[in-house]
LUMLUMDREN-2810 file (N, C-alpha, C; in Angstrom, 1 decimal):
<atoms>
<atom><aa>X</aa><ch>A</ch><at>N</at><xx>7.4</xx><yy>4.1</yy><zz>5.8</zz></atom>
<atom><aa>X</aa><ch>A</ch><at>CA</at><xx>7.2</xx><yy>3.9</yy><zz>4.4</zz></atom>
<atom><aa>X</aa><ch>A</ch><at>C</at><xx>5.9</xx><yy>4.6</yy><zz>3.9</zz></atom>
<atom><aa>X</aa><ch>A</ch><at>N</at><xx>6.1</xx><yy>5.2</yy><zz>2.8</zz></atom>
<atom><aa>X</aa><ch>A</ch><at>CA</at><xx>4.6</xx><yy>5.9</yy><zz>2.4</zz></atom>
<atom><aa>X</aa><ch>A</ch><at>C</at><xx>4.8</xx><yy>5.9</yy><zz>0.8</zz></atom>
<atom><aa>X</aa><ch>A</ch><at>N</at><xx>3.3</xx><yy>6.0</yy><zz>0.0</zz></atom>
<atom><aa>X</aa><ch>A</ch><at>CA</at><xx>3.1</xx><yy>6.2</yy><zz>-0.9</zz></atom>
<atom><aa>X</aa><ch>A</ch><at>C</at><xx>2.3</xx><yy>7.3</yy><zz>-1.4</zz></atom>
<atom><aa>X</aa><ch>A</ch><at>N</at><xx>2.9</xx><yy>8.3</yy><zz>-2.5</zz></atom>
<atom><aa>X</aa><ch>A</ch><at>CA</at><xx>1.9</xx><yy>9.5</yy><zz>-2.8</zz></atom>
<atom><aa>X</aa><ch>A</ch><at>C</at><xx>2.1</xx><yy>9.4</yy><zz>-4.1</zz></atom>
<atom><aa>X</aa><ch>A</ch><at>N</at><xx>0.9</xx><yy>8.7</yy><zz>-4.8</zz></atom>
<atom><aa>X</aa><ch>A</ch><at>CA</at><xx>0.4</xx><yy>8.6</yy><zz>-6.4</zz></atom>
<atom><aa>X</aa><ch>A</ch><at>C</at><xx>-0.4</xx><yy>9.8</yy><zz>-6.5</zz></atom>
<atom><aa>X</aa><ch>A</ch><at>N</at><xx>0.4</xx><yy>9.9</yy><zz>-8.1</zz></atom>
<atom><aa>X</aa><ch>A</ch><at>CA</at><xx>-0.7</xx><yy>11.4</yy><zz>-8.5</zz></atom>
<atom><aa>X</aa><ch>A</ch><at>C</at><xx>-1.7</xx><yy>11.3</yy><zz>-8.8</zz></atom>
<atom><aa>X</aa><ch>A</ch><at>N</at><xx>-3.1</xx><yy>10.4</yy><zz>-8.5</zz></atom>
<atom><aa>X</aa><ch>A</ch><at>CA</at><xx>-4.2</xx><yy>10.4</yy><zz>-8.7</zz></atom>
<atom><aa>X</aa><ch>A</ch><at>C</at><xx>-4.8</xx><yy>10.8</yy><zz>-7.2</zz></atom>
<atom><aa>X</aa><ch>A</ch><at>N</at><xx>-5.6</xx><yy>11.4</yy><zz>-6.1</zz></atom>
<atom><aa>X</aa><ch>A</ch><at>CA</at><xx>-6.2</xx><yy>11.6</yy><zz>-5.2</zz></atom>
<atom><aa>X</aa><ch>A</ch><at>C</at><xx>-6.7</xx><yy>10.8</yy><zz>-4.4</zz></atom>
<atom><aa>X</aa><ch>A</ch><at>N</at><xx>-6.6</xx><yy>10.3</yy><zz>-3.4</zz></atom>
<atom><aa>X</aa><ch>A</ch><at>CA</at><xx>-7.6</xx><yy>8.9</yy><zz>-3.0</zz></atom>
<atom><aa>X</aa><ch>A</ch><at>C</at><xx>-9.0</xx><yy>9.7</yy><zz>-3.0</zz></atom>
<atom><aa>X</aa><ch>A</ch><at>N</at><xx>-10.0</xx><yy>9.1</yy><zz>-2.9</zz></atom>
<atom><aa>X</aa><ch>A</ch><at>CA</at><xx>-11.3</xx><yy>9.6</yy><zz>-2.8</zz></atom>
<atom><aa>X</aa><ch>A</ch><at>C</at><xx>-11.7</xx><yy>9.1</yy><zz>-1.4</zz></atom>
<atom><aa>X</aa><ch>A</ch><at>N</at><xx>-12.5</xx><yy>9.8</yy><zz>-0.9</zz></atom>
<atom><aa>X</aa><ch>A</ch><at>CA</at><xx>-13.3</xx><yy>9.6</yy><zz>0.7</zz></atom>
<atom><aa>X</aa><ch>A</ch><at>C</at><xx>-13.3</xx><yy>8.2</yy><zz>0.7</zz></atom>
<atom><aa>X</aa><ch>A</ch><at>N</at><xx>-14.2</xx><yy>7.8</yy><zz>-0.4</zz></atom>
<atom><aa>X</aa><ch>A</ch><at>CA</at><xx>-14.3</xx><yy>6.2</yy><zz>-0.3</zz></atom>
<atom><aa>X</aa><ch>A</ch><at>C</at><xx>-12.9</xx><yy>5.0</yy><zz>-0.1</zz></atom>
<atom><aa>X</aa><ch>A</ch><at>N</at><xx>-12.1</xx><yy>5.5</yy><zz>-1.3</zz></atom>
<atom><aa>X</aa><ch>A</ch><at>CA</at><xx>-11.1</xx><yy>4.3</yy><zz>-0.9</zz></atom>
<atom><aa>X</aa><ch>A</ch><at>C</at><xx>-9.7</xx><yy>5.0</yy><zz>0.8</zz></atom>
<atom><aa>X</aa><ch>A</ch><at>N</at><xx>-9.7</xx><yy>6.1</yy><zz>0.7</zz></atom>
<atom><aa>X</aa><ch>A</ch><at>CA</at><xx>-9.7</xx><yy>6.2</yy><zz>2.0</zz></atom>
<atom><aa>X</aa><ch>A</ch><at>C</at><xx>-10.2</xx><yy>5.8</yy><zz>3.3</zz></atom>
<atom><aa>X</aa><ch>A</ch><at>N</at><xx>-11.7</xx><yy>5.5</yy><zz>3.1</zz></atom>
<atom><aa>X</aa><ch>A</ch><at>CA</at><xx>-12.2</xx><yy>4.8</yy><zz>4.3</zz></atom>
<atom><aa>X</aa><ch>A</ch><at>C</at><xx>-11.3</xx><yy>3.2</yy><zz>4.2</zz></atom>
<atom><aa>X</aa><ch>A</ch><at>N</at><xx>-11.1</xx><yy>2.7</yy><zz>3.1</zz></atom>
<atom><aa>X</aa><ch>A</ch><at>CA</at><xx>-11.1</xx><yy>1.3</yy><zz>2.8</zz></atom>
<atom><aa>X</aa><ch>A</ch><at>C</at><xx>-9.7</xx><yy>1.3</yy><zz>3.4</zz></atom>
<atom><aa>X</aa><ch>A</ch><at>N</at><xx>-8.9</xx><yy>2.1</yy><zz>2.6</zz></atom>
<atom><aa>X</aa><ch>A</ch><at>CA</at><xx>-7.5</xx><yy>2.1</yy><zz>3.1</zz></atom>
<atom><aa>X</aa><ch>A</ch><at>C</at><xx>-7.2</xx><yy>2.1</yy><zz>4.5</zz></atom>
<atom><aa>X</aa><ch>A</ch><at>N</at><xx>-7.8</xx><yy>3.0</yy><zz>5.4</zz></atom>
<atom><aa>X</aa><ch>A</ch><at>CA</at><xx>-8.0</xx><yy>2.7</yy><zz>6.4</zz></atom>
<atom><aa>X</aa><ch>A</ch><at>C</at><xx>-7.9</xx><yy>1.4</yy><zz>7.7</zz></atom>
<atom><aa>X</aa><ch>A</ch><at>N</at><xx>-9.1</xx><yy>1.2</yy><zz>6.7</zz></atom>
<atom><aa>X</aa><ch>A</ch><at>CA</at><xx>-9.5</xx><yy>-0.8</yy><zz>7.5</zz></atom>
<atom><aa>X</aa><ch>A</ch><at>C</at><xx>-8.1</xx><yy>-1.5</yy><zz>7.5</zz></atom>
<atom><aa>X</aa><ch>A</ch><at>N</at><xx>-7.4</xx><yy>-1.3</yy><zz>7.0</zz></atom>
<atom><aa>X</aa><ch>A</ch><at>CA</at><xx>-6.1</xx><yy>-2.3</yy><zz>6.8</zz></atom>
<atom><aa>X</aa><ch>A</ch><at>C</at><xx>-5.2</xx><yy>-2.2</yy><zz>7.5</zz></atom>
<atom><aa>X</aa><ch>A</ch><at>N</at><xx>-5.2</xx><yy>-3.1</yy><zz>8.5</zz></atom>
<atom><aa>X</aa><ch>A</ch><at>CA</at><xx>-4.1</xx><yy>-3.1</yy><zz>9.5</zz></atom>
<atom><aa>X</aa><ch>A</ch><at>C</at><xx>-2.6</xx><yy>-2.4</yy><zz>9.6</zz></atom>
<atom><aa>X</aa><ch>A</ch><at>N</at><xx>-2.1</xx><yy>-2.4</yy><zz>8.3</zz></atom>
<atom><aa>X</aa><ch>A</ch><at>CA</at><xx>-1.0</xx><yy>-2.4</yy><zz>8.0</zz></atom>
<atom><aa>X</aa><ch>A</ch><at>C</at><xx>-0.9</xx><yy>-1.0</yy><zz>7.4</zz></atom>
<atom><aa>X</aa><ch>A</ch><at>N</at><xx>-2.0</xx><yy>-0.1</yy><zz>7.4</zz></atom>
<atom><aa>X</aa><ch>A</ch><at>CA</at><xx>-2.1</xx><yy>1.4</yy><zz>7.0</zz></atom>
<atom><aa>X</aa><ch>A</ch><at>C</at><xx>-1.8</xx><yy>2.2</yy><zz>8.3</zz></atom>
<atom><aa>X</aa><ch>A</ch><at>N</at><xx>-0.9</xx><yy>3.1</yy><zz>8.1</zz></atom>
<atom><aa>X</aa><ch>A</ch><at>CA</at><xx>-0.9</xx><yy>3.6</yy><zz>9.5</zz></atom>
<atom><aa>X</aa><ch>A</ch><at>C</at><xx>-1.6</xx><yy>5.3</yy><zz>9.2</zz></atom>
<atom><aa>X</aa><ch>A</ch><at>N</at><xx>-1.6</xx><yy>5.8</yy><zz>7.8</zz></atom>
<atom><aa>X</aa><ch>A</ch><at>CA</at><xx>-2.2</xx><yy>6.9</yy><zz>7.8</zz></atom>
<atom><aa>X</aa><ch>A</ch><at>C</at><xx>-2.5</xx><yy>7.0</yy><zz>6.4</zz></atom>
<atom><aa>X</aa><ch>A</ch><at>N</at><xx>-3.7</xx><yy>7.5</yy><zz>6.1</zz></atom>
<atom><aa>X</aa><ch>A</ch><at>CA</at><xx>-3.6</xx><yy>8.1</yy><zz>4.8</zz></atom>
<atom><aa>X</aa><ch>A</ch><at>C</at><xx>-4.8</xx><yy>9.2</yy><zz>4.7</zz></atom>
<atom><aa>X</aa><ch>A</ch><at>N</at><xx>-4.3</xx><yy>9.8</yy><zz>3.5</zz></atom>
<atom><aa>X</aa><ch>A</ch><at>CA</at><xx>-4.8</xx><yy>11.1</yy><zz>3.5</zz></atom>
<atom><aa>X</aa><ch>A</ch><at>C</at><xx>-5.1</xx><yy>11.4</yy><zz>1.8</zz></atom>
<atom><aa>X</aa><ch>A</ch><at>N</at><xx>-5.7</xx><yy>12.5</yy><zz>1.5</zz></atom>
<atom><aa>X</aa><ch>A</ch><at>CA</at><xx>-5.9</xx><yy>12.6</yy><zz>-0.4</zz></atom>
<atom><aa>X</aa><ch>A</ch><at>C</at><xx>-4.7</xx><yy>12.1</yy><zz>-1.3</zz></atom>
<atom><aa>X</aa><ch>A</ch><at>N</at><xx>-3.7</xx><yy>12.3</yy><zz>-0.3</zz></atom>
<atom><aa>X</aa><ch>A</ch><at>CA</at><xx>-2.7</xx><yy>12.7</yy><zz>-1.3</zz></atom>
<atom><aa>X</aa><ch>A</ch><at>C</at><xx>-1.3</xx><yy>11.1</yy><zz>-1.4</zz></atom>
<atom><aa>X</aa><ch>A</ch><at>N</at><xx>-1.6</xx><yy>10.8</yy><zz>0.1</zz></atom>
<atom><aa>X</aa><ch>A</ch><at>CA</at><xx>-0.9</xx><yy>9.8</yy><zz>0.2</zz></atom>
<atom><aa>X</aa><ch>A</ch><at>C</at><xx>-1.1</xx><yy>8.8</yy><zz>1.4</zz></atom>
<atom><aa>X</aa><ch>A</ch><at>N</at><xx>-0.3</xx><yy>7.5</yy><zz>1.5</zz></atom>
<atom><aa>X</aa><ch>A</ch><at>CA</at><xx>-0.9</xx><yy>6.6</yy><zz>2.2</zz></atom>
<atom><aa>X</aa><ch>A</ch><at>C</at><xx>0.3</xx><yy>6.4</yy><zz>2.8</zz></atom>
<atom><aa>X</aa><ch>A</ch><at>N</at><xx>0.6</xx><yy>6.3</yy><zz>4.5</zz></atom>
<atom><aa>X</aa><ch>A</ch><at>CA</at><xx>1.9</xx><yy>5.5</yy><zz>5.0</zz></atom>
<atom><aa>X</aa><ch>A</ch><at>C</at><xx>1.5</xx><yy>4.2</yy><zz>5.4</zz></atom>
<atom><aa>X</aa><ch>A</ch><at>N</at><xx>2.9</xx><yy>3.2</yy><zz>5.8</zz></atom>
<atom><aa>X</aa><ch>A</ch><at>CA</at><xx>2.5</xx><yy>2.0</yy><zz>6.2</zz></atom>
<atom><aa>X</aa><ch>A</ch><at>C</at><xx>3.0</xx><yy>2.0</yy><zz>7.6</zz></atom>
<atom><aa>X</aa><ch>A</ch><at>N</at><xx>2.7</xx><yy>0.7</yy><zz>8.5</zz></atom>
<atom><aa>X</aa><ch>A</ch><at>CA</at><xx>3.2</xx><yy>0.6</yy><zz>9.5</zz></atom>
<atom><aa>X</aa><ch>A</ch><at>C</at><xx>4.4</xx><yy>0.2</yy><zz>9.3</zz></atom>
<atom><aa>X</aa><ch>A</ch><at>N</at><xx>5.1</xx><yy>-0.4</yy><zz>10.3</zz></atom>
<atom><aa>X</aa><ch>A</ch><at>CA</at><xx>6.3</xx><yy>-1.0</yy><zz>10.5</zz></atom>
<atom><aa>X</aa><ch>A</ch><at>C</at><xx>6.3</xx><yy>-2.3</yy><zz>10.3</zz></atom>
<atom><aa>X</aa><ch>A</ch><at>N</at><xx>5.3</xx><yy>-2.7</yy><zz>10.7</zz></atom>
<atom><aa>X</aa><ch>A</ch><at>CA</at><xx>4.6</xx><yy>-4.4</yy><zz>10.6</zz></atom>
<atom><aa>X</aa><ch>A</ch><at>C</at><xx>5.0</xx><yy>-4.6</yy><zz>8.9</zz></atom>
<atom><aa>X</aa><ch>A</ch><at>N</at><xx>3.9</xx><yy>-3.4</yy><zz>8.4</zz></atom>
<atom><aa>X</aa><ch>A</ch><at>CA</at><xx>3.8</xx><yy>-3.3</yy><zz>6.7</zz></atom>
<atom><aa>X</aa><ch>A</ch><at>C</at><xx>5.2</xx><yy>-3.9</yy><zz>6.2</zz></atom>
<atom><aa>X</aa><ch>A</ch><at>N</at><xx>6.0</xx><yy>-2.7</yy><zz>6.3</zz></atom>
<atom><aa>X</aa><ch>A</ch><at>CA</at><xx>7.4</xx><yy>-2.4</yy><zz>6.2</zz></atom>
<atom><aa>X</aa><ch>A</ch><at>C</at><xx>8.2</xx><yy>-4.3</yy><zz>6.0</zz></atom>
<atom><aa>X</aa><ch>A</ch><at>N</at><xx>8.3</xx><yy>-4.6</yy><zz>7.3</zz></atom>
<atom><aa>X</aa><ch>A</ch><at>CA</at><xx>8.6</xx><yy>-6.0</yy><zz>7.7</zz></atom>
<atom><aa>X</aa><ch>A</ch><at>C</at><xx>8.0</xx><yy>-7.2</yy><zz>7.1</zz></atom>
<atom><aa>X</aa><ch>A</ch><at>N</at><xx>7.0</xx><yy>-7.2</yy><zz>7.2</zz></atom>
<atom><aa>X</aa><ch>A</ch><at>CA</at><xx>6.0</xx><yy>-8.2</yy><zz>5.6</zz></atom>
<atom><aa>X</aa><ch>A</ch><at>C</at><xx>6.5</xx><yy>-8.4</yy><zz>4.7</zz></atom>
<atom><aa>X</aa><ch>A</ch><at>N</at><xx>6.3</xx><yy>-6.6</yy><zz>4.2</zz></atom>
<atom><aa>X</aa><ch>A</ch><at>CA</at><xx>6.7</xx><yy>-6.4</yy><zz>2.9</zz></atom>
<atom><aa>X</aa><ch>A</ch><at>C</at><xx>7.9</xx><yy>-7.1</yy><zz>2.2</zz></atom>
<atom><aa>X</aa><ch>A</ch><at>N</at><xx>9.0</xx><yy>-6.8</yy><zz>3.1</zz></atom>
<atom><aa>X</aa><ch>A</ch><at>CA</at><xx>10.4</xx><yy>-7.3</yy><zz>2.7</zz></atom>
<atom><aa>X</aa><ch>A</ch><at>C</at><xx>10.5</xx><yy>-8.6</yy><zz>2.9</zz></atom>
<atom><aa>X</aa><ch>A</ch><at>N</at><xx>10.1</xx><yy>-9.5</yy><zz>3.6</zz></atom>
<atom><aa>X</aa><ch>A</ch><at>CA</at><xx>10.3</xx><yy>-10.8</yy><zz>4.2</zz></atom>
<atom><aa>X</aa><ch>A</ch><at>C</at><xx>9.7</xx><yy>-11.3</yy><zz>2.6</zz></atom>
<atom><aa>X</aa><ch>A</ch><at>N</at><xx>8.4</xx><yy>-10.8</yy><zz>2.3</zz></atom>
<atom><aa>X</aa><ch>A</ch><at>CA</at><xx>7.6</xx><yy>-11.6</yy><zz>1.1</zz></atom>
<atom><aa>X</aa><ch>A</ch><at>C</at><xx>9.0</xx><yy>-11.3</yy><zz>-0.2</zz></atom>
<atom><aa>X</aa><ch>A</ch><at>N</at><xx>8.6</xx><yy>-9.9</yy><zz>-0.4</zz></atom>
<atom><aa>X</aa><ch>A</ch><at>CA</at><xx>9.8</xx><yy>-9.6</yy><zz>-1.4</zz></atom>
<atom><aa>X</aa><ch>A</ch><at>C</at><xx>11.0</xx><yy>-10.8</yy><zz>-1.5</zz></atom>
<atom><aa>X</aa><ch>A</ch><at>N</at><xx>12.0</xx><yy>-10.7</yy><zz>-0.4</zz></atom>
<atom><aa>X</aa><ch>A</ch><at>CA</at><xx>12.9</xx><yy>-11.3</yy><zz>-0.3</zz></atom>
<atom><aa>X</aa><ch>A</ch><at>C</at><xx>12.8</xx><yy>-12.8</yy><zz>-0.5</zz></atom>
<atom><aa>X</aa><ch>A</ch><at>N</at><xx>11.4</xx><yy>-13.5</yy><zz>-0.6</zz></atom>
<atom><aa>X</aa><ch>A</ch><at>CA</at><xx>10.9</xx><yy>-14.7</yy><zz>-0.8</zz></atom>
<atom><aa>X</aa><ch>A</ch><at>C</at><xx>11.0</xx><yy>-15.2</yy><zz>-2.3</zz></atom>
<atom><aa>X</aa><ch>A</ch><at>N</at><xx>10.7</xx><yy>-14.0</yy><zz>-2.9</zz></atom>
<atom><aa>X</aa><ch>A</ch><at>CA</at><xx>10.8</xx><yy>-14.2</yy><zz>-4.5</zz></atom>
<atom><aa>X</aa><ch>A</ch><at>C</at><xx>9.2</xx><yy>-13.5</yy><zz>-4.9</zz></atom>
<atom><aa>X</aa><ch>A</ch><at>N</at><xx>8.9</xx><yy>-13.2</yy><zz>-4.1</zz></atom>
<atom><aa>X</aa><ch>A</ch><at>CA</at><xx>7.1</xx><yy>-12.4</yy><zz>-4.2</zz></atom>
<atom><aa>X</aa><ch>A</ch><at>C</at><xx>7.1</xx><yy>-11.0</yy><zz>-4.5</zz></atom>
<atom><aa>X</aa><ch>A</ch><at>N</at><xx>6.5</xx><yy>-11.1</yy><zz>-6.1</zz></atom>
<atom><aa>X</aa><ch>A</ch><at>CA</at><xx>6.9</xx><yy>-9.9</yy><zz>-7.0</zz></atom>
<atom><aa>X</aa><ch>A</ch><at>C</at><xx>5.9</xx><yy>-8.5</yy><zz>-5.9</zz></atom>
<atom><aa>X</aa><ch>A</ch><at>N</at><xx>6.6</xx><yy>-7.3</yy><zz>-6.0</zz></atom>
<atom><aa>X</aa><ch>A</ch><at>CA</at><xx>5.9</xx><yy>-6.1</yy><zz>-5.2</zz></atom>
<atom><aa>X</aa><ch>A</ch><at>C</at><xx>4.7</xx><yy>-6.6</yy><zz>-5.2</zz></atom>
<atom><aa>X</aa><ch>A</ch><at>N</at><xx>3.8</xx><yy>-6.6</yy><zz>-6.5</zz></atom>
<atom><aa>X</aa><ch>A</ch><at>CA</at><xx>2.5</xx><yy>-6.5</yy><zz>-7.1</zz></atom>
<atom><aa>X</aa><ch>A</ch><at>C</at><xx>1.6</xx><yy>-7.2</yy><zz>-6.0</zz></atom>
<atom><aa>X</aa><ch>A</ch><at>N</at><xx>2.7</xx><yy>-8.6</yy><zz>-6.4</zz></atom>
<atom><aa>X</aa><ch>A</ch><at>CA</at><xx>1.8</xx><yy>-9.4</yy><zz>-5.5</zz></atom>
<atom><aa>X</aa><ch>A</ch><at>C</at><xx>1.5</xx><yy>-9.4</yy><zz>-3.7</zz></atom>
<atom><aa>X</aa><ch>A</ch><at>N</at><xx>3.0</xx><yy>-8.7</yy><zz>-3.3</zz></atom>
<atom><aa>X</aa><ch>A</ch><at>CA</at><xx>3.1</xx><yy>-8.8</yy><zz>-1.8</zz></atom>
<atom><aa>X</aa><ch>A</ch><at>C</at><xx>1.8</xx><yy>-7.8</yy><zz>-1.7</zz></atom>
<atom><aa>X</aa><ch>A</ch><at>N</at><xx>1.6</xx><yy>-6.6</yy><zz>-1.9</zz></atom>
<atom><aa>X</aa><ch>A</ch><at>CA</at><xx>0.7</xx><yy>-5.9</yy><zz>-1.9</zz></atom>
<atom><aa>X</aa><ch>A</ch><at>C</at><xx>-0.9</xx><yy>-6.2</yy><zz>-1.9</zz></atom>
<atom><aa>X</aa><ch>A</ch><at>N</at><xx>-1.0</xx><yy>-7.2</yy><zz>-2.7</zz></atom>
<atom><aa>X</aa><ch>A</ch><at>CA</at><xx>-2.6</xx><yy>-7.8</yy><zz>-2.6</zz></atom>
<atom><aa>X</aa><ch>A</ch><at>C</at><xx>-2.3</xx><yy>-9.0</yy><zz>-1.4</zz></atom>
<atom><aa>X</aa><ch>A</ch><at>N</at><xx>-1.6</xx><yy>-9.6</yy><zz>-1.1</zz></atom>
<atom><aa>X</aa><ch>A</ch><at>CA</at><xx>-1.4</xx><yy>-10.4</yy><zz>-0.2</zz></atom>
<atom><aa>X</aa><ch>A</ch><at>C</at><xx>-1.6</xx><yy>-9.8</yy><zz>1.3</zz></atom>
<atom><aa>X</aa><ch>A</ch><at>N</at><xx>-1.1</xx><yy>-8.2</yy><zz>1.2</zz></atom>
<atom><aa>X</aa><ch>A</ch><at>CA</at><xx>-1.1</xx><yy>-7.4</yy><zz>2.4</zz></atom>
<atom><aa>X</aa><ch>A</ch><at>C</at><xx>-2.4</xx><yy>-6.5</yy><zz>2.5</zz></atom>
<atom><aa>X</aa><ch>A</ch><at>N</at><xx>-3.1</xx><yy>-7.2</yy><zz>1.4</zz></atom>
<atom><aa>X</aa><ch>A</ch><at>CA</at><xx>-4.9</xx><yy>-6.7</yy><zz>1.6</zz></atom>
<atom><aa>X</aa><ch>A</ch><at>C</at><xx>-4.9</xx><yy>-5.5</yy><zz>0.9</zz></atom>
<atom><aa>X</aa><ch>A</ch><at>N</at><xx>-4.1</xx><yy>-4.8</yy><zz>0.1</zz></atom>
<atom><aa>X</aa><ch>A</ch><at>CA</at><xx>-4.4</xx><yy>-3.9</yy><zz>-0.4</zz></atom>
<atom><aa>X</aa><ch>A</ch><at>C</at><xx>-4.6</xx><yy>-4.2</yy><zz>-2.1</zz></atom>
<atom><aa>X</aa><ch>A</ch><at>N</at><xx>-6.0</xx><yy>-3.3</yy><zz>-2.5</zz></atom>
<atom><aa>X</aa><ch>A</ch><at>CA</at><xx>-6.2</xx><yy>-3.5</yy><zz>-4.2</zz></atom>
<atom><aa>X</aa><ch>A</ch><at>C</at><xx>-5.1</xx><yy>-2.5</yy><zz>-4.6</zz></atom>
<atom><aa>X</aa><ch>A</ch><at>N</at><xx>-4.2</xx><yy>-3.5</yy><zz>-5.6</zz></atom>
<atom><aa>X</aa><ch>A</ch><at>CA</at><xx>-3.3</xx><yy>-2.6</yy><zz>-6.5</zz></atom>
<atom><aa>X</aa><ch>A</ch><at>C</at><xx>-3.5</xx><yy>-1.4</yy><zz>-7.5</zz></atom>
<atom><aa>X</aa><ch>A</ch><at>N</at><xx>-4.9</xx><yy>-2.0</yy><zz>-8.1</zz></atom>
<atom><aa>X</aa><ch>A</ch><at>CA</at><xx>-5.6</xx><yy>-1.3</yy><zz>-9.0</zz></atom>
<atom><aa>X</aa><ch>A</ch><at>C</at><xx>-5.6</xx><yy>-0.1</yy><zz>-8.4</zz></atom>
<atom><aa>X</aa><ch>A</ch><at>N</at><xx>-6.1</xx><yy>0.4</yy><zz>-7.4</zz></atom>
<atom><aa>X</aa><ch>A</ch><at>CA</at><xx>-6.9</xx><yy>1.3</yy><zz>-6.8</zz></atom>
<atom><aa>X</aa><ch>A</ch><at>C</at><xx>-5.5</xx><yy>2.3</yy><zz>-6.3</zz></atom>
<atom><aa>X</aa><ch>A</ch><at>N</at><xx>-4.0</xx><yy>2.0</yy><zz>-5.9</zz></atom>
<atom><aa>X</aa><ch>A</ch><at>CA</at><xx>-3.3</xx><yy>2.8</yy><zz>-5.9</zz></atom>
<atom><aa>X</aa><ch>A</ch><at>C</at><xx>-2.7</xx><yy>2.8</yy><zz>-7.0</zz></atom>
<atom><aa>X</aa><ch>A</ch><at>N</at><xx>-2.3</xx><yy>2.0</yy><zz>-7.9</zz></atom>
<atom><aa>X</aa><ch>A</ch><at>CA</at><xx>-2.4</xx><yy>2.5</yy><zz>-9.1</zz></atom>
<atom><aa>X</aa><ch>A</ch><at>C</at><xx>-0.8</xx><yy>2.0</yy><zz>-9.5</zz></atom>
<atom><aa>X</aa><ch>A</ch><at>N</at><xx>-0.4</xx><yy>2.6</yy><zz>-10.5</zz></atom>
<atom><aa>X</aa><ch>A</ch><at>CA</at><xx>0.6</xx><yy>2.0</yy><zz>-11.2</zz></atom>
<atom><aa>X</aa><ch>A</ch><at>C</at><xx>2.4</xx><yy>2.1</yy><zz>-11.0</zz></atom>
<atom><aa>X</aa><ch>A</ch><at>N</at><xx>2.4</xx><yy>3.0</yy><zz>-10.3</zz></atom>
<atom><aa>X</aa><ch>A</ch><at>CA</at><xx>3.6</xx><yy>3.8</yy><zz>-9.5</zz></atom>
<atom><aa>X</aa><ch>A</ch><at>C</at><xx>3.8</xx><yy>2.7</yy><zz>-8.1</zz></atom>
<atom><aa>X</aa><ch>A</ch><at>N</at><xx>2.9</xx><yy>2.1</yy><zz>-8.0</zz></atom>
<atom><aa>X</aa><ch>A</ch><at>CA</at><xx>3.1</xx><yy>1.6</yy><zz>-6.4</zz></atom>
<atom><aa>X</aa><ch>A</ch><at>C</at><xx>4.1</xx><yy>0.0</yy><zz>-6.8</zz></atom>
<atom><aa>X</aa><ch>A</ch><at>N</at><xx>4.3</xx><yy>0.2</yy><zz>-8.0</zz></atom>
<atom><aa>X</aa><ch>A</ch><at>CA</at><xx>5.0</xx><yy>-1.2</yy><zz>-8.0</zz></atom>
<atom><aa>X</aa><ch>A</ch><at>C</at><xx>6.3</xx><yy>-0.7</yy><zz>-7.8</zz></atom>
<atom><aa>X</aa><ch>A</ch><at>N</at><xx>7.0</xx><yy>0.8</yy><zz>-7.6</zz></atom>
<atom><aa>X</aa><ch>A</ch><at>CA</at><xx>8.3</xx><yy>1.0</yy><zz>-8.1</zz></atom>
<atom><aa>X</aa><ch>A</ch><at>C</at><xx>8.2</xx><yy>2.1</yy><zz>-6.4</zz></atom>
<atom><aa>X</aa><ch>A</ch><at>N</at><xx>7.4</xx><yy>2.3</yy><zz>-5.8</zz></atom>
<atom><aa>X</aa><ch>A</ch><at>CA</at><xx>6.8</xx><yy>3.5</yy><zz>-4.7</zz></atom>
<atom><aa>X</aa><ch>A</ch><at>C</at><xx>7.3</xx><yy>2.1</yy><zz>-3.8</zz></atom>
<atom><aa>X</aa><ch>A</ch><at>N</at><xx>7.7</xx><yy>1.4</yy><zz>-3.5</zz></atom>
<atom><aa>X</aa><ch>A</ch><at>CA</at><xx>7.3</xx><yy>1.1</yy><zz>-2.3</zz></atom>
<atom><aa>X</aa><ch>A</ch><at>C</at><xx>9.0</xx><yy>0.3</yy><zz>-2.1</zz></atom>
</atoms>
């Protein structure tokens, strides 16, 4: 699973992106997830846990990928 928003990551929130267990690569242009991610993700979703929120739940700032990631993922 990956996300490529049209805004750039910058060096910085790339390092951040990074730290997050559940990142398996990211790069300027886009961020993939693990499998773990993937699996989370859906279990929360399927719980009744809006995207938005599984996402901050899975450590990542929404703000920072931005507004496309509620419909990207």
């Amino acid at each position: 699973m990956y996300y490529g928003g049209k805004k750039p990551f910058t060096e910085s929130e790339q390092k951040l992106l990074k730290r997050n267990p559940y990142t398996y690569q990211v790069t300027e242009q886009e961020i993939r997830f693990t499998a773990e991610f993937k699996q989370a993700f859906w279990d929360l979703y399927r719980s009744g846990t809006s995207p938005v929120l599984v996402m901050r739940q899975l450590g990542y700032d929404t703000d920072s990928l931005g507004k496309d990631i509620r419909t990207a993922v």
